[in-house]
C-alpha positions in Angstrom: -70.3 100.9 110.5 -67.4 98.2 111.2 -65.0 98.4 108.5 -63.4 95.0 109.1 -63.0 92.3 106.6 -62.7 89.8 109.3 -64.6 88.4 112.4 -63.2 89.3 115.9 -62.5 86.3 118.3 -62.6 88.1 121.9 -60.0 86.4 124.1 -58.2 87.4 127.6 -54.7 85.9 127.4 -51.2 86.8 128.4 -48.9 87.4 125.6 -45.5 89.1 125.1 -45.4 91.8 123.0 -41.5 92.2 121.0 -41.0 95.6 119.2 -38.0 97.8 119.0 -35.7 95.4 120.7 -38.0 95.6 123.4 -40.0 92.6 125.5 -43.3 93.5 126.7 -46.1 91.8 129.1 -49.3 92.9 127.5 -52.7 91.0 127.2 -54.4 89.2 124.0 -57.8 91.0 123.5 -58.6 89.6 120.6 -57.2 87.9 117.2 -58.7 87.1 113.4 -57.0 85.8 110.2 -55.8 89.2 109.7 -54.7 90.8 112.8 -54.8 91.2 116.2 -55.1 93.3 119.5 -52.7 93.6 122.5 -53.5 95.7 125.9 -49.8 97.0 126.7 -49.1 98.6 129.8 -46.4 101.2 129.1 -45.6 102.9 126.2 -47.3 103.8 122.5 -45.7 102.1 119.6 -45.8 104.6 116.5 -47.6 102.8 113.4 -45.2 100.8 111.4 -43.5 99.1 113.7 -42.7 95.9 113.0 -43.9 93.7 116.3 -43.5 90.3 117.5 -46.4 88.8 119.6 -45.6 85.3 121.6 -48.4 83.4 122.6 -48.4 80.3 125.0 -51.2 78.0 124.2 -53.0 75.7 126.1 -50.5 72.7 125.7 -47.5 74.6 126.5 -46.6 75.2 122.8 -45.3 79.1 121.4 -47.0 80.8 118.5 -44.7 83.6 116.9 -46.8 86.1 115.2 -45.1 88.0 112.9 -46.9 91.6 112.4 -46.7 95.4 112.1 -48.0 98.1 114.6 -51.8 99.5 112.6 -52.6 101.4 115.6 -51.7 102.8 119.4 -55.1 104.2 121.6 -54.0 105.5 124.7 -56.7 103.8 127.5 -57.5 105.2 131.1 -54.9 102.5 132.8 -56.2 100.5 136.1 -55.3 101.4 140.0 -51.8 100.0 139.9 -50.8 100.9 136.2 -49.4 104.1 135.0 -50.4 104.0 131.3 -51.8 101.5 129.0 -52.4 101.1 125.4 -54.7 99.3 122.9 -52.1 98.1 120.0 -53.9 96.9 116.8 -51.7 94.8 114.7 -52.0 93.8 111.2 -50.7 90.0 110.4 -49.6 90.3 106.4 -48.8 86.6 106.3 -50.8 84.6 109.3 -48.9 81.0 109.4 -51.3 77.8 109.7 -50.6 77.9 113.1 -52.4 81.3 113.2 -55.2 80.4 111.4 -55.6 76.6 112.8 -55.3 79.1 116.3 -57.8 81.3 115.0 -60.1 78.7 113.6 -60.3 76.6 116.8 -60.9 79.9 119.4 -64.2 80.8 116.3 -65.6 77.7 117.1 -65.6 77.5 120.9 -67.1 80.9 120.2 -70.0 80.2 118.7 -70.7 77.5 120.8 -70.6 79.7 123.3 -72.4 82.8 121.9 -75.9 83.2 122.2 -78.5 83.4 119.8 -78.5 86.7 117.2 -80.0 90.0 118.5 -83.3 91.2 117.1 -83.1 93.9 114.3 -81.9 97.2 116.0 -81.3 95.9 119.6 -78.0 97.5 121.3 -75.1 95.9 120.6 -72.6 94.1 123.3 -69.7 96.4 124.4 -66.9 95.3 122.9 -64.8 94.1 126.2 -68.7 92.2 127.2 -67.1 88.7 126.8 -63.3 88.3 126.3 -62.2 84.5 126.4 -59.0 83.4 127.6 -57.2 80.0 127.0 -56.7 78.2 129.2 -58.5 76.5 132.8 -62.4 76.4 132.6 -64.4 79.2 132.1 -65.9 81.8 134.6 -69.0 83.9 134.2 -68.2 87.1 136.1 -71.2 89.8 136.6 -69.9 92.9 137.7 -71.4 96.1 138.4 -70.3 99.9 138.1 -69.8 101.3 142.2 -72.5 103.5 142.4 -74.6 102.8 139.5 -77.4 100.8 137.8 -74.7 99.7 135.3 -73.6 96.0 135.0 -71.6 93.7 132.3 -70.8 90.4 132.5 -67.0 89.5 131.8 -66.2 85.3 130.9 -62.7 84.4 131.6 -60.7 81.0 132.0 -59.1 80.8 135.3 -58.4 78.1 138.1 -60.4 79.5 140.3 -63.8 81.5 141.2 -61.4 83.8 142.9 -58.9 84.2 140.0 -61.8 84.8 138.1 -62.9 87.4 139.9 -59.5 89.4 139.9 -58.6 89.0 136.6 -62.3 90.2 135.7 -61.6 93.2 138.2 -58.6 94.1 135.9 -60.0 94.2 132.6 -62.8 96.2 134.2 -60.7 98.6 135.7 -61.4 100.8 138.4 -65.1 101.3 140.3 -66.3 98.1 139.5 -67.5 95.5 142.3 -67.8 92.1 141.6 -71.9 90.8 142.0 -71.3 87.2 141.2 -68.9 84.6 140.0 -70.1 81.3 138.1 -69.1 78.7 135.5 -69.9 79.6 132.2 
């Protein structure tokens, strides 16, 4: 049962992450009109906590987003990373910038998302299709080394081959890349 009042808009953008007079890189996983969710290499952040999260959008412009810690899940990190987090935020007062943000990223969404399942058919992992925000869009298939297992990964890069790197790294590690193509 999902539990949340709002739809999830999957995305795949660098952010920085301010908290406890801290800067951290982390990476935009996904936003709606009431919150947010930041992969953070490093360290938890205990619930509470009031957090900043910069975004860079596609014209250069910052979005502040003013928010407060909800959660801290500990993930397995990548090859080159010691720890990583998943950081859900709650945004108590989204600005219009937010929402106009959030708005804009649901529509290129559902132009992008294909038609509903049937009744009872499995349902998409969650990190399936995260979108990032900028350059065109990639179609990346990967598969799991060793197994039958494969997921397809869209992400907004320059090029074929920073598409397939960046897919690499939200993957994680034993997955090879099978093919890389515009979405």
């Amino acid at each position: 049962m999902d539990r949340r009042r709002q739809n999830r808009v999957r995305l795949c953008t660098p952010c920085e992450l301010q908290a406890n007079g801290r800067k951290f890189a982390g990476t935009l996983v996904d936003l709606s009109e009431g919150g947010l969710s930041v992969r953070l290499p490093g360290e938890e952040l205990e619930n509470g906590t009031p957090a900043v999260v910069v975004l860079t959008l596609p014209r250069g412009e910052r979005l502040i987003v003013e928010s407060l810690v909800w959660h801290s899940r500990r993930l397995k990190p990548s090859r080159n990373e010691k720890s990583v987090w998943m950081v859900g935020l709650v945004v108590a007062n989204p600005s219009e910038a937010y929402l106009k943000l959030v708005a804009e990223r649901s529509e290129v969404r559902a132009t992008r998302r294909p038609s509903p399942q049937a009744p009872g058919a499995a349902a998409p992992s969650p990190a399936a299709a995260p979108e990032a925000m900028v350059g065109p869009a990639w179609r990346v298939r990967l598969q799991l080394s060793g197994s039958p297992r494969s997921r397809t990964i869209l992400v907004e890069t320059e090029s074929a081959e920073d598409a397939a790197a960046r897919a690499l790294e939200i993957a994680g590690a034993h997955w090879i890349v099978l093919e890389v193509a515009k979405a």
